[in-house]
VEXDO-663150 format. One record per residue (C-alpha): residue in one letter; x, y, z. Coordinates in steps of 0.25 Angstrom, whole numbers, plus 5000, padded with zeros to 4 digits. Each point is the difference from the previous one (the first is absolute). Layout:
BEGIN
+------+------+-------+------+
: rest : east : north :   up :
+------+------+-------+------+
:    A :    X :     Y :    Z :
...
+------+------+-------+------+
# end
This chain:
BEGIN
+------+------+-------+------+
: rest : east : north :   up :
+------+------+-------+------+
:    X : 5384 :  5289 : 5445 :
:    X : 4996 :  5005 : 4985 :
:    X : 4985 :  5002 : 4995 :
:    X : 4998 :  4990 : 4989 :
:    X : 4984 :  5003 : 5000 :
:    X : 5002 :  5010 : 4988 :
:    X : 5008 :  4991 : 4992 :
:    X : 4992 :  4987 : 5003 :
:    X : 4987 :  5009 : 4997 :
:    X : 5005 :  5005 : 4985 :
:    X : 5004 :  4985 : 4997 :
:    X : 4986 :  4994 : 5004 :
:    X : 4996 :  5012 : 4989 :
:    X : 4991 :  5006 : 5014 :
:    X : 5009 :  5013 : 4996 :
:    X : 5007 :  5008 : 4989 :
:    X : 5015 :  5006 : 5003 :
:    X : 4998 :  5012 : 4999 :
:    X : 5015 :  5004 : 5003 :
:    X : 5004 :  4994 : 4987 :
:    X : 4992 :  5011 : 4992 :
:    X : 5006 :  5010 : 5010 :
:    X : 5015 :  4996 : 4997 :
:    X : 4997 :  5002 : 4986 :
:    X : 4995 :  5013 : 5005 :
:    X : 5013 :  5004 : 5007 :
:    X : 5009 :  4998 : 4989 :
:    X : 4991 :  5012 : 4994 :
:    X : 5000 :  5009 : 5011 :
:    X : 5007 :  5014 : 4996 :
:    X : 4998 :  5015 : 5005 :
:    X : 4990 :  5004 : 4992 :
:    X : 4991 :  4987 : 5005 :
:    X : 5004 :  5004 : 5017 :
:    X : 4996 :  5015 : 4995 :
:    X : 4987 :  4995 : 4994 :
:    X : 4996 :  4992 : 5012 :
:    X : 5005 :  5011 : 5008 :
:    X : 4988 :  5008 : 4992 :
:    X : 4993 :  4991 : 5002 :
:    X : 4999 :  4999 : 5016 :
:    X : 5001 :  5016 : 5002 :
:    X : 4987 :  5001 : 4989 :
:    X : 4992 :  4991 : 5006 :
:    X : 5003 :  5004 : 5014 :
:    X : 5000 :  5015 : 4995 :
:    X : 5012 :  5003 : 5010 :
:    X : 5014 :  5003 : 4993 :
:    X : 5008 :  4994 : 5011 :
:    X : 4998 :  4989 : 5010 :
:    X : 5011 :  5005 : 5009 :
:    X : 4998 :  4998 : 5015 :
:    X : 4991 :  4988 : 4997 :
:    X : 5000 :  4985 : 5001 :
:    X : 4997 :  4991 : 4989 :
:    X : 4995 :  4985 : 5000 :
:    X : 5001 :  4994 : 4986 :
:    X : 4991 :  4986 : 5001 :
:    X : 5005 :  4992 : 4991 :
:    X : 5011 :  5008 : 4994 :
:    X : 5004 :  4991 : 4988 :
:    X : 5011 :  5006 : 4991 :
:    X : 5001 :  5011 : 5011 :
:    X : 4998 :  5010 : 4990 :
:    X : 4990 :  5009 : 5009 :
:    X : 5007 :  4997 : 5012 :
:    X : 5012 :  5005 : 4994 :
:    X : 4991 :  5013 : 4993 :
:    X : 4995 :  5005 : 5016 :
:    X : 5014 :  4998 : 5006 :
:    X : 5006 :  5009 : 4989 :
:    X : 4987 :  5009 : 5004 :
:    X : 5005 :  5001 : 5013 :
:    X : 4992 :  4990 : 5008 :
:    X : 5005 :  4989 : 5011 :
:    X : 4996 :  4987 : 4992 :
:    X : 4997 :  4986 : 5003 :
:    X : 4998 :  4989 : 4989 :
:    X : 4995 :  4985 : 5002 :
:    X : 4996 :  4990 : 4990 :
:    X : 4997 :  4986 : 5001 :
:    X : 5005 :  4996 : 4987 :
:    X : 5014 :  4995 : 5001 :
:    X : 5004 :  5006 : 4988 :
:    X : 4993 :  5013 : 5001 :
:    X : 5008 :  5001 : 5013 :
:    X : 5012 :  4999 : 4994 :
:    X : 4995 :  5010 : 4989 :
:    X : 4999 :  5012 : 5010 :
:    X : 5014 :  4996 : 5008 :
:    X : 5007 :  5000 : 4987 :
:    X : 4992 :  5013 : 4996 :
:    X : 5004 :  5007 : 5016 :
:    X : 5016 :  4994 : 4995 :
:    X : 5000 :  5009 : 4988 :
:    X : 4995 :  5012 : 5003 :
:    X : 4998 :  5000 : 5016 :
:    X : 5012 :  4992 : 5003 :
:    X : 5002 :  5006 : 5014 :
:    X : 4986 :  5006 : 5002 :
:    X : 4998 :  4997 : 5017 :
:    X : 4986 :  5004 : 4998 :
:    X : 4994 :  4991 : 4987 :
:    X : 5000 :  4986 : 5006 :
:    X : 4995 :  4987 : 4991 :
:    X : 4993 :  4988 : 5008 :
:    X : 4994 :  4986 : 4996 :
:    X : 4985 :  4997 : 5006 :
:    X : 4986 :  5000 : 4996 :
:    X : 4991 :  5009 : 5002 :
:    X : 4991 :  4990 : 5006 :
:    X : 5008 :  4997 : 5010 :
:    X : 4995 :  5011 : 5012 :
:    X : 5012 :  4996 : 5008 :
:    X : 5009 :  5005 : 4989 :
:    X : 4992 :  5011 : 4999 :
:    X : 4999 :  5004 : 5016 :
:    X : 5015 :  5001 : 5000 :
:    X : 5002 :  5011 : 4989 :
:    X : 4992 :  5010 : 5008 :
:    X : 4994 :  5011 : 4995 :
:    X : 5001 :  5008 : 4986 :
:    X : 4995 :  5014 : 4996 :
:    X : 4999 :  4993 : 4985 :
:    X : 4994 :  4986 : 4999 :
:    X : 5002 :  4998 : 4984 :
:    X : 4995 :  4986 : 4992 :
:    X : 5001 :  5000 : 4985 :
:    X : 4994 :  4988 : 4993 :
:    X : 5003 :  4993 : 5011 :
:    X : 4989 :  4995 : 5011 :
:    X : 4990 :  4993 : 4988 :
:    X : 5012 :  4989 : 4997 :
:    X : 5000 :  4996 : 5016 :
:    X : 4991 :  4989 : 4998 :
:    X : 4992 :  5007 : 5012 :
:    X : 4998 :  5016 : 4996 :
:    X : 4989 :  5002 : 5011 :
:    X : 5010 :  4997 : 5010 :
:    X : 5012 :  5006 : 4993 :
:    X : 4992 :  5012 : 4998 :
:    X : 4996 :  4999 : 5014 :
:    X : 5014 :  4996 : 5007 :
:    X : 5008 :  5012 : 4992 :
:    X : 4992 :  5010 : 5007 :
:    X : 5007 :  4996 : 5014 :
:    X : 5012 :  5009 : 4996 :
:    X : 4992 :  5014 : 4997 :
:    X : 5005 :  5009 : 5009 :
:    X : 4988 :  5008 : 5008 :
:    X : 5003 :  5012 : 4989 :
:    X : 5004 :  4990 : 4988 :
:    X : 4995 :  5000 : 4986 :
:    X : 4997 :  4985 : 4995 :
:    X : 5003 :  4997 : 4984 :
:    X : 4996 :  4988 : 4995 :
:    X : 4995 :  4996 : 4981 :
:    X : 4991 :  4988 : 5001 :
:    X : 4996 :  4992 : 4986 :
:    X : 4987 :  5007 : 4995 :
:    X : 4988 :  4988 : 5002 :
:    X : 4994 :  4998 : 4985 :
:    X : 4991 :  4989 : 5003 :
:    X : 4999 :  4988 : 4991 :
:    X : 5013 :  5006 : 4993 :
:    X : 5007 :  4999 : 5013 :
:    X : 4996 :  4986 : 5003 :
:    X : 5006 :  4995 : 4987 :
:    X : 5012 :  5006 : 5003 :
:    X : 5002 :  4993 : 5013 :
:    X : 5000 :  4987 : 4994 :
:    X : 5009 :  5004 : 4987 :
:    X : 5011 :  5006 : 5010 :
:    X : 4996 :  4986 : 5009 :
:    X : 5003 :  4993 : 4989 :
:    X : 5011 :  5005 : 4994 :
:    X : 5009 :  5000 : 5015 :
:    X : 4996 :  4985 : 5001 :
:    X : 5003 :  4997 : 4983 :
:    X : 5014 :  4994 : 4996 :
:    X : 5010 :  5011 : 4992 :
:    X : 4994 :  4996 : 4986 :
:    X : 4986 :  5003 : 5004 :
:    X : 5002 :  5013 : 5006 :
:    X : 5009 :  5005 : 4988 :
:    X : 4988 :  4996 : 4993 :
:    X : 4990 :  5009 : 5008 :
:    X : 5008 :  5011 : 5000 :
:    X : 5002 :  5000 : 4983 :
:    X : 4983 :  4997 : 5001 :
:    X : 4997 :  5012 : 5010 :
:    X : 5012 :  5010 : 4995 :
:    X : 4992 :  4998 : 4986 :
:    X : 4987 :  5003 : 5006 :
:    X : 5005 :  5013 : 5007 :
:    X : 5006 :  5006 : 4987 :
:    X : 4990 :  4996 : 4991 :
:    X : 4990 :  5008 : 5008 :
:    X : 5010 :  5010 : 5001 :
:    X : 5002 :  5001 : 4986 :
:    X : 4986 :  5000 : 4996 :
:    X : 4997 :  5011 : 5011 :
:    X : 5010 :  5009 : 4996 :
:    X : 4998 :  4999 : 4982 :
:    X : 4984 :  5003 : 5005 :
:    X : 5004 :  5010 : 5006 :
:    X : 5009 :  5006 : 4989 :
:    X : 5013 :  4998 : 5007 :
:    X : 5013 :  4993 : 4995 :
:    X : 4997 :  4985 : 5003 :
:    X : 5012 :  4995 : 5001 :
:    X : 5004 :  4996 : 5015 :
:    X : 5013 :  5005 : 5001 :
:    X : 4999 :  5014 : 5005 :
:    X : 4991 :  4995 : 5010 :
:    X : 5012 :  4991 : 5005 :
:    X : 5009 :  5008 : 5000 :
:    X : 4993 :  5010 : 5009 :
:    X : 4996 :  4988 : 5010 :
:    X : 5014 :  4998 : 5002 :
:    X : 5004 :  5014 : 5002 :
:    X : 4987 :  5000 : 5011 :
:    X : 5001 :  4987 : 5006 :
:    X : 5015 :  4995 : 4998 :
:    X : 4997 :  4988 : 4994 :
:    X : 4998 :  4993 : 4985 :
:    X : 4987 :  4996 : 4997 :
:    X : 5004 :  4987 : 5001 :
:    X : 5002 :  5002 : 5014 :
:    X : 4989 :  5008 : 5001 :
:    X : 4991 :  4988 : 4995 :
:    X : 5007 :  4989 : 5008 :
:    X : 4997 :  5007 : 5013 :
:    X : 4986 :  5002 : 4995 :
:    X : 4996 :  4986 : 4997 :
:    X : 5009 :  4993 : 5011 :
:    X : 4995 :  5010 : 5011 :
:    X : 4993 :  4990 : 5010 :
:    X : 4994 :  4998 : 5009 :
:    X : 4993 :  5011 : 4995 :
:    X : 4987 :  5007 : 5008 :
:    X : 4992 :  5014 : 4996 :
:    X : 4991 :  5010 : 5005 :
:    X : 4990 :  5011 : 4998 :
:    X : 5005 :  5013 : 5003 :
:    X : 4986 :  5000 : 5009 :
:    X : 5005 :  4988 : 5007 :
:    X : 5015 :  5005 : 5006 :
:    X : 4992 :  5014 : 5001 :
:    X : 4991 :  4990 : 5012 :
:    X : 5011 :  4994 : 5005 :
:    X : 5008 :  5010 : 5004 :
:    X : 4990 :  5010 : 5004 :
:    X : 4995 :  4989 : 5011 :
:    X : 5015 :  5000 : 5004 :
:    X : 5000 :  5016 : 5003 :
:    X : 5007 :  5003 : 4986 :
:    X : 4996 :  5013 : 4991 :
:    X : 5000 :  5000 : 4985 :
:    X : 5010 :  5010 : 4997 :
:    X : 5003 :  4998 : 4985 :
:    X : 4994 :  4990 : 4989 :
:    X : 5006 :  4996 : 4986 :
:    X : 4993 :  4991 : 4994 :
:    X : 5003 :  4990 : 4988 :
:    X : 4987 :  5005 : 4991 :
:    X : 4995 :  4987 : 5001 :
:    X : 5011 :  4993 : 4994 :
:    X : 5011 :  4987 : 5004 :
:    X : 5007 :  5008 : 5008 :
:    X : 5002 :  5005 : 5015 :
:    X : 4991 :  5011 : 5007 :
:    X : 5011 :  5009 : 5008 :
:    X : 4993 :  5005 : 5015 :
:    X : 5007 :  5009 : 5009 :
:    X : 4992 :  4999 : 5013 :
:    X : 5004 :  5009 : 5015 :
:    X : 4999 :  4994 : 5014 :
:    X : 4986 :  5008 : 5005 :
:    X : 5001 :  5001 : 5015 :
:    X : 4984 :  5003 : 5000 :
:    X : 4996 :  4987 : 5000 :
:    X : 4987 :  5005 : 4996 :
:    X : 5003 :  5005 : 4987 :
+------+------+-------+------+
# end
């Protein structure tokens, strides 16, 4: 029997397709984007090999990270919920991990603990940008530990909680999921303007070139995406849920987990990065 949920919930505007952002993303994917996410993981997790380890990507999306930890030698498993996000990292596996026995791509939330019960257990647990567009982050956060091995690291980059700004920005990206096409072209043209026009009157007081399009091109050599993209996946991301770093930090110390590594957003829109390690002294 096929899961209709996911599409019936982006057509009642309760949720944005994220794997429609992510296609875009594929078509982008070269070496040098897989070598800088490959950077990316051995930086953060200060190891330059993953090799003999086991790797859970929670909500993979264009499979990109997954793909970056198998070529760094792990044993990888990747789920997502999204349909399409799915279909992202199976199409990513057939081009570069074709017959790869040990990268294998599933469908299912990670608020379903039955799902989660039958993976077993991971030396890496990895989340990027993932568990805050659940529509339950508590018990997404909560249910992704099940698969930490007793030794396992835990990796997860939560949306940074600004308050009132945060608020706001529930009800635009609410809006914008549940608004006819016309509309959300709209909001997109109003919040793209906003964006670059504090971009651009940050950057001439500070005595830089104001002109945004250095800045673009430099996004996309990070991230893989246009800026387009980029803001669609912005504004369209909901649900959408945030934290204080202070908060997770609670969380998961109740739950036996030790704050290993922190990077933080400076206070910004974006995610704060956490790499916590299973403690076995419960009292710690």
């Amino acid at each position: 029997m096929k899961d209709h949920s996911w599409e019936q919930e982006i057509n009642r505007g309760e949720r944005f397709s994220f794997g429609k952002n992510w296609t875009q993303f594929l078509n982008q994917i070269n070496e040098e984007i897989i070598l800088l996410a490959e950077k990316d993981l051995t930086n953060f997790f200060s190891t330059p090999s993953f090799k003999g380890l086991s790797f859970l990507d929670i909500g993979s999306g264009s499979g990109l990270h997954s793909l970056a930890a198998w070529r760094l030698g792990a044993d990888v498993v990747s789920f997502d919920y999204d349909l399409e996000s799915y279909n992202c990292t199976m199409e990513l596996k057939r081009r570069y991990a074709q017959d790869a026995d040990n990268w294998k791509v599933l469908r299912g939330s990670v608020l379903d603990k039955d799902f989660l019960e039958g993976l077993g257990n991971f030396d890496i647990v990895y989340s990027w940008g993932v568990l805050h567009h659940t529509g339950s982050m508590w018990e997404a956060i909560e249910n992704s530990l099940m698969p930490v091995a007793e030794s396992g690291v835990y990796y997860i980059a939560i949306y940074n909680d600004q308050g009132f700004s945060s608020r706001v920005w529930t009800k635009i990206k609410s809006f914008y999921c549940s608004s006819p096409y016309l509309v959300k072209l709209l909001l997109l043209i109003a919040v793209g303007t906003y964006f670059e026009s504090r971009s651009f009157i940050r950057r001439l007081l500070s005595l830089q070139n104001p002109l945004p399009f250095k800045y673009w091109k430099l996004k996309k050599r990070e991230r893989g995406m246009s800026t387009w993209i980029d803001l669609i996946d912005w504004v369209g991301g909901f649900p959408f849920e945030v934290a204080k770093p202070e908060e997770v930090f609670d969380f998961l110390k109740a739950r036996s987990f030790k704050l290993e590594r922190l990077k933080t957003c400076a206070g910004g829109l974006g995610c704060n990065c956490y790499l916590f390690s299973k403690s076995l002294n419960t009292s710690s």
